[in-house]
N, C-alpha and C positions, 0 to 999 in steps of 0.2 A: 360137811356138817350143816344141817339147818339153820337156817336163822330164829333164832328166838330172842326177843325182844327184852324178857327181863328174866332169862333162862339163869341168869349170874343171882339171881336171888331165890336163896333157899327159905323154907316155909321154917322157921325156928320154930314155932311154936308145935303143943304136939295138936295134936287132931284126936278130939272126941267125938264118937258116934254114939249116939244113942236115936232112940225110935220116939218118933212123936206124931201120935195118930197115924196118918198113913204117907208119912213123910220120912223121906233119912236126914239127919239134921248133923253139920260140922260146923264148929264154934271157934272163932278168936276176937278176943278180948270180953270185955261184959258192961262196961259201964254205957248211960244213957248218957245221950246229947240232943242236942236242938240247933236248929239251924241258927246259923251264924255265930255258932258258940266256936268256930273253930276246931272241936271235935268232929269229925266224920265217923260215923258211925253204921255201914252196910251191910245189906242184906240181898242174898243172891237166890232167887226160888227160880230152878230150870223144872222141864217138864219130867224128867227123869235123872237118875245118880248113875245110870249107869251106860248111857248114849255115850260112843270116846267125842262127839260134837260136847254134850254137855259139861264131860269132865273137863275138856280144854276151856270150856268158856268159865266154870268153877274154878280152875288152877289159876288160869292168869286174870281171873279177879282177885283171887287169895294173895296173888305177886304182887299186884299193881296195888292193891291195899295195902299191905306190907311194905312199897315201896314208899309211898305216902302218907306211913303213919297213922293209917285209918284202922279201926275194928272191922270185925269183917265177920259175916255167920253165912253158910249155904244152907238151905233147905230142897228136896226135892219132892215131886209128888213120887208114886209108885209107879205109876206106867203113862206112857203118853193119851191126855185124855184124862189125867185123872183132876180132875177139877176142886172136888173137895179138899184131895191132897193140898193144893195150893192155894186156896180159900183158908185152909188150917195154917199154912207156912205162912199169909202174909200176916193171921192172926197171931202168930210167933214172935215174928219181928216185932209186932208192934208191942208185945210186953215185956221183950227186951228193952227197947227204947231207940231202934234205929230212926237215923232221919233219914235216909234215903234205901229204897227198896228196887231191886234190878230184877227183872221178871221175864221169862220167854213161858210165854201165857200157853196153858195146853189146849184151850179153846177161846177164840178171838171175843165172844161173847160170855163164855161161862165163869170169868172171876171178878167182872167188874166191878157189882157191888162192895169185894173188900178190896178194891183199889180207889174208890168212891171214899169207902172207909177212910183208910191209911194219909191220901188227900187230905180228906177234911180235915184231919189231926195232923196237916202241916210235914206228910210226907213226902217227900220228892220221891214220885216213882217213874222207872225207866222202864220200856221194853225192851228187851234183846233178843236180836232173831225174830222177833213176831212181835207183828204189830195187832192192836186190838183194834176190834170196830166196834164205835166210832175211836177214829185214831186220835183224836182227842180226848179218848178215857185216859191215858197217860200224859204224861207233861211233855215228853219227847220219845219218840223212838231212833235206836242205832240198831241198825239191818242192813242186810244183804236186800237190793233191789229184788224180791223174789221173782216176778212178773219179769223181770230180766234176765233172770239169772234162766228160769226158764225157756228164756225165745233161744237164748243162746245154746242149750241143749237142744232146743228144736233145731235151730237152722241149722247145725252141724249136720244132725240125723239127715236133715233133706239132702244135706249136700250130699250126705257121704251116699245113699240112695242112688247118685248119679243119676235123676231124672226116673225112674221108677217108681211105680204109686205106691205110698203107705201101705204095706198093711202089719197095725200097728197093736200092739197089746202095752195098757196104761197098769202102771204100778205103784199109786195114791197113797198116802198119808193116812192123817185123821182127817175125817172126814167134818166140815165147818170152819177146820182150822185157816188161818188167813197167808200160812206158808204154803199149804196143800192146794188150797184154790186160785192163790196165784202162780206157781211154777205150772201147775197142770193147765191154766188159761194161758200163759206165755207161753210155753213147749208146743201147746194147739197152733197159738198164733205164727211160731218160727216153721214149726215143719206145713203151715199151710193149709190146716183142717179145723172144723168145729168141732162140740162136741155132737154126738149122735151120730155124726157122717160114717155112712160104711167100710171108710179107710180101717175106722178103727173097731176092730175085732173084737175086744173084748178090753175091762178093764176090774181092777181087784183093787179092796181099800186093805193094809196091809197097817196101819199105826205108826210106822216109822223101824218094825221089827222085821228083823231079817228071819225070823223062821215063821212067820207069819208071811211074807212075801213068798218066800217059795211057794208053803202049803197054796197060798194065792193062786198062785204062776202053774203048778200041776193040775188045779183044776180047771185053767183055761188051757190048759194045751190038751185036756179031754175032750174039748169042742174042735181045736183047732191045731196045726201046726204051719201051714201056709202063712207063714210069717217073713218080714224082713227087718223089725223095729220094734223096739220094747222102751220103752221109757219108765223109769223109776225116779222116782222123787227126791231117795236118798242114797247114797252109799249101802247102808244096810242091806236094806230093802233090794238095792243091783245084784251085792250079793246071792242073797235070799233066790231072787226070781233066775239068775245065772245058773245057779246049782240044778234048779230042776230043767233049765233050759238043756244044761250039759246029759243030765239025767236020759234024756229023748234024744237027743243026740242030733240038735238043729241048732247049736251055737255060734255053726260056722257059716249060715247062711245070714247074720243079724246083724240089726249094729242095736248097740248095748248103748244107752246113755244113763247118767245118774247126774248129781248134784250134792255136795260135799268138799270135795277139797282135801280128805283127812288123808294122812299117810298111807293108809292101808289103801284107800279107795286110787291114789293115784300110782301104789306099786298095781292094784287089777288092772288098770291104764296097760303101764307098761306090760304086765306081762300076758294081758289079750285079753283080759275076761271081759271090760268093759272099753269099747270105743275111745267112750270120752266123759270127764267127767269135768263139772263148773264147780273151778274151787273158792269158798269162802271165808272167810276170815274171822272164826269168834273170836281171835285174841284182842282183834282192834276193838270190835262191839265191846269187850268184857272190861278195856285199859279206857277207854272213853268212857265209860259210864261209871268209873271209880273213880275217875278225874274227874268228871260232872260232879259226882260228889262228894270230892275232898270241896271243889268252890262251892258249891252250896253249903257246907256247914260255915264254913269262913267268911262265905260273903251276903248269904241267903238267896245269891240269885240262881234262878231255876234254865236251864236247856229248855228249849223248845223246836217243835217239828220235826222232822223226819231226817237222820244224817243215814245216807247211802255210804254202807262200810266196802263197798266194792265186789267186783267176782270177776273171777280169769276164765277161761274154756283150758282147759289142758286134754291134749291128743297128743301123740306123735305120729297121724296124720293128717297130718295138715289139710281142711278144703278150702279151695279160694273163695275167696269174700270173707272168710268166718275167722276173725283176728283171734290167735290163741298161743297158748304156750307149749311147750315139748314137757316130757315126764321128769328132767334132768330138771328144768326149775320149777316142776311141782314139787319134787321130794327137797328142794332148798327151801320151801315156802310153804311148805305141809304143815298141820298141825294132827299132835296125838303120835301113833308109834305104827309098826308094820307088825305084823304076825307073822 
């Protein structure tokens, strides 16, 4: 059985969907509060409702609320990227009356202003998952080291290479985004190469969607198939760019990395689709940031700076040097479900 941290508490309350703007919106409780009133009252805007990253980092806020007696509302944009989505969700929250707002921002720059906003009106907002720039548009971020999380996907790839040059096809995010452009500079920095260097062969911006990565992945392997490394950003996206890999029928000559962590992505692990993947932890990001602010409404004092929620490397090939775990305690430490 996996471990789940507040898996013993059930969501009582029911779940209402309804649409608002270009948002999906789920609701518990309703009353307004103010910090130091001792009510906590939370708001959760991911980049999408339908990422299984997102939903897990949406479920065990709902828990961890739940567990602490907080109100609790999620909002999502529609796709990653979608910025006004989430410019309309923090404007939500705030005429609910939350006092604290947890955000993984769909672009590091494009929500500030109503984060500026919700601030000035005495909100405590969080990042999760992504940090803004300036990282001080928020009061604190709780994240995965990305820039790490990526070398470590890089150095595996080099190792597992056994001394062979890159040649490498990149499979990117959103593009601006501050998840996207740090794992893809770390992943550079771990396997050894810059950007532009002729290691790497080609690369596609995919959103974080795995049939958008394929479609990616089919139109670089029109240029190319003289490969040995594919790096993907996400779980999906590995997915995604795997299938059309398989498609041509060069999957056995690769090594596969991604970044996630999720159930699914660490059964591909095991069962060969992907090398290796770095897994990360929304649960913790989403039970810290509900605990930030259950204490802010109680005490009014606010979290600051950057807390590093961690990341593992999970292979069941192990390379020397590159500390990591087996699939057996990925799938004890996964979060989301297997297909």
């Amino acid at each position: 059985m996996r471990r789940r941290s507040l898996t013993a508490l059930a969501l009582a309350a029911a779940v209402a969907v309804t649409g608002v703007g270009c948002t999906a919106e789920r609701h518990w409780g309703g009353s307004t509060a103010k910090a130091g009133s001792g009510k906590a009252k939370v708001g959760l805007v991911t980049k999408t409702d339908t990422n299984p990253y997102f939903v897990e980092l949406r479920n065990s806020a709902a828990a961890a609320a739940k567990a602490n007696g907080a109100e609790f509302s999620a909002l999502a944009g529609q796709f990653d990227g979608d910025n006004d989505g989430q410019v309309r969700a923090i404007e939500n929250l705030m005429q609910q009356g939350v006092n604290t707002i947890l955000i993984t921002p769909s672009s590091s720059t494009g929500v500030l202003k109503a984060i500026k906003d919700a601030r000035d009106a005495g909100v405590l907002v969080i990042a999760l998952d992504t940090a803004t720039d300036p990282s001080d548009a928020v009061d604190a971020t709780f994240a995965t080291d990305n820039f790490a999380a990526g070398e470590q996907q890089g150095a595996y790839v080099r190792a597992a290479l056994a001394g062979a040059d890159p040649k490498l096809l990149m499979v990117d995010g959103t593009a601006g985004a501050s998840v996207d452009t740090q794992r893809h500079g770390g992943f550079l920095k771990g396997i050894g190469l810059k950007d532009g260097a002729p290691e790497v062969k080609g690369r596609t911006n995919a959103n974080g969607d795995q049939s958008l990565a394929q479609q990616g992945m089919e139109n670089l392997l029109q240029r190319t198939t003289d490969l040995n490394a594919v790096y993907s950003m996400n779980e999906p996206m590995g997915r995604g760019a795997y299938a059309a890999l398989k498609a041509r029928g060069v999957t056995g000559q690769l090594v596969v990395g991604s970044i996630d962590g999720g159930c699914e992505g660490v059964q591909n692990v095991k069962d060969g689709r992907l090398a290796v993947t770095v897994m990360q932890f929304p649960r913790k990001m989403a039970e810290q940031g509900v605990l930030a602010a259950v204490d802010y409404a109680r005490t009014g004092q606010k979290p600051a700076g950057f807390v590093n929620t961690g990341s593992t490397t999970i292979t069941d090939k192990p390379m020397p040097g590159v500390p990591s775990k087996d699939t057996a305690w990925g799938l004890e430490n996964c979060w989301g479900g297997t297909t």
